[in-house]
N, C-alpha and C positions, 0 to 999 in steps of 0.2 A: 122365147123360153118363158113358162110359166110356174117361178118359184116362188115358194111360201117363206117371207121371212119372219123371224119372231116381234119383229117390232110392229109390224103390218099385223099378225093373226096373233094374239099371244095367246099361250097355251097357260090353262087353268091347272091347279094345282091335284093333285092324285087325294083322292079323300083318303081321309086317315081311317084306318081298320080300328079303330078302338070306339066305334059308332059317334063320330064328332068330339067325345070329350079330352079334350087337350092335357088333362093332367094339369091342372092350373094351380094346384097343394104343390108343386116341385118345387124346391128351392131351386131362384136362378144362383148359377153360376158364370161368373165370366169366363170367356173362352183362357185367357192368360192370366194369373196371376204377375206379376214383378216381384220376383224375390225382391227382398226389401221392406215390403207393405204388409200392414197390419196380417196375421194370420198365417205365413210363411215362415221357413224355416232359417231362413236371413232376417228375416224380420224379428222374428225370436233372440238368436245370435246380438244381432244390432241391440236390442233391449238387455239383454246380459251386460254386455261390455258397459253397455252408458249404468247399470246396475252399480257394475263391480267399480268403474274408477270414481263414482260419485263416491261411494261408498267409501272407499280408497280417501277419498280426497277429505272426506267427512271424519273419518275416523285418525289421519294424519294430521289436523287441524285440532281437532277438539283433544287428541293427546299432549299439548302443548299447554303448559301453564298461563301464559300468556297473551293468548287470541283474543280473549274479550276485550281486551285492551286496546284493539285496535274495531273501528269499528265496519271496515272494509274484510276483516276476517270474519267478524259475526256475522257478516251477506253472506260471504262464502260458504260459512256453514249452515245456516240457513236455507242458501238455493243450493247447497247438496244432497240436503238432508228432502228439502222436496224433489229433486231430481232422482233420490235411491228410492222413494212412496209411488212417485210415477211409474217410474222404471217397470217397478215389482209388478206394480197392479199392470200394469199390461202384457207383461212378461207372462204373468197368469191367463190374461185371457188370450193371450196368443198359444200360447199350450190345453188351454182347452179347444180352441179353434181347430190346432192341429190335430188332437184327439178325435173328436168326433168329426174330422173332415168338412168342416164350417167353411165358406168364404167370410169373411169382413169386410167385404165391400159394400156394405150398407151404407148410403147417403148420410145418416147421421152418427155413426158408428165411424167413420172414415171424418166425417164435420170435427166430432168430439179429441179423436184423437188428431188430429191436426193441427187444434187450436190446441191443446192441451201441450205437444210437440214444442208448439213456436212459443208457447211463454214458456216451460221451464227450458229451453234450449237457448230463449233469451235471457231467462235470470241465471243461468248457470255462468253464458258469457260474459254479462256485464260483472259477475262477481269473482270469476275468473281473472279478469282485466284491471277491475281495483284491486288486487289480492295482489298483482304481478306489480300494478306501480307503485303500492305499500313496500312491497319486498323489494325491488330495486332502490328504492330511497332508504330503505336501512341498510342494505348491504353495499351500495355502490357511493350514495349521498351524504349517508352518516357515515359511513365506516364503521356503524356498532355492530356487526355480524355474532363478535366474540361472545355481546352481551345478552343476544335475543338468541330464537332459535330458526334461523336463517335456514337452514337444510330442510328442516320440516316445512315451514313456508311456504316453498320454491318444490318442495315434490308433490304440497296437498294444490296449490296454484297448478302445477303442472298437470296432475291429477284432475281437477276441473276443466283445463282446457279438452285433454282427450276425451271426457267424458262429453262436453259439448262437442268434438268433433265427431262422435257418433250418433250423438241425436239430431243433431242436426239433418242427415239423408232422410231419418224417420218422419222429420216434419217436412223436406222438400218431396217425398216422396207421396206422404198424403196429401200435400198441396194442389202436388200434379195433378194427382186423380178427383180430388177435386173440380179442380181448373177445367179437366177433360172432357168432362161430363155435360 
């Protein structure tokens, strides 16, 4: 029996009807987006939420008479205050992405916001975490709860953690595609 396989004869590709020019001005896009990642509608979402509880956590903190006083609160409000500047500006250009139908999957566009992800998602946490063992040594350690303002504390701390629990995806996720590539 005399059959033709493709590995043995390969067959050449069908010229293109657009007399050879490939259209090479296209914007690539990649076949899948990952909700989650720069330029998606989760990705947008994700930027909101880490917005609003910094924001949250910044504006519950700095109501307090007190905070400067300690100086595990002035981190906090501090890496809030650059976690709601981050937040926005990319929340922006995530909505313009989605606007004009962009990908963000540009090699340094994807570098920029991933490093940018992993340090305020690390200043948030670390000031999250002094904020939380300030508040339990006043309120569990000393016992002055009465005297400070312990509820504010403990919901702007709490605030900062959920606020890093959602940046956080933002920067494993452009890690990954990083990583991938």
């Amino acid at each position: 029996m005399n059959v033709s396989h493709a590995s043995v004869h390969p067959v050449e590709d069908p010229p293109t009807t657009d007399g050879g020019n490939n259209n090479n001005n296209a914007p690539r896009v990649r076949m899948k987006d990952i909700q989650g990642m720069p330029g998606t509608k989760a990705g947008l979402t994700l930027r909101v939420f880490q917005f609003f509880f910094a924001a949250a956590a910044l504006a519950v903190m700095a109501a307090t008479s007190d905070f400067p006083s300690v100086t595990a609160f002035r981190y906090l409000v501090a890496a809030a205050g650059l976690q709601c500047l981050w937040s926005l500006t990319l929340a922006i250009v995530d909505i313009y992405a989605l606007l004009v139908m962009r990908s963000l999957q540009n090699y340094r566009v994807v570098s920029l916001f991933a490093f940018g992800d992993g340090i305020t998602s690390t200043l948030t946490f670390a000031a999250a975490c002094a904020s939380a063992g300030i508040t339990v040594l006043i309120d569990n350690d000393l016992g002055s709860c009465s005297q400070n303002h312990c509820v504010q504390f403990e919901t702007s701390t709490a605030m900062a953690f959920i606020s890093w629990f959602t940046a956080l995806p933002s920067f494993l996720l452009n890690f990954w595609s990083l990583a991938s590539r």
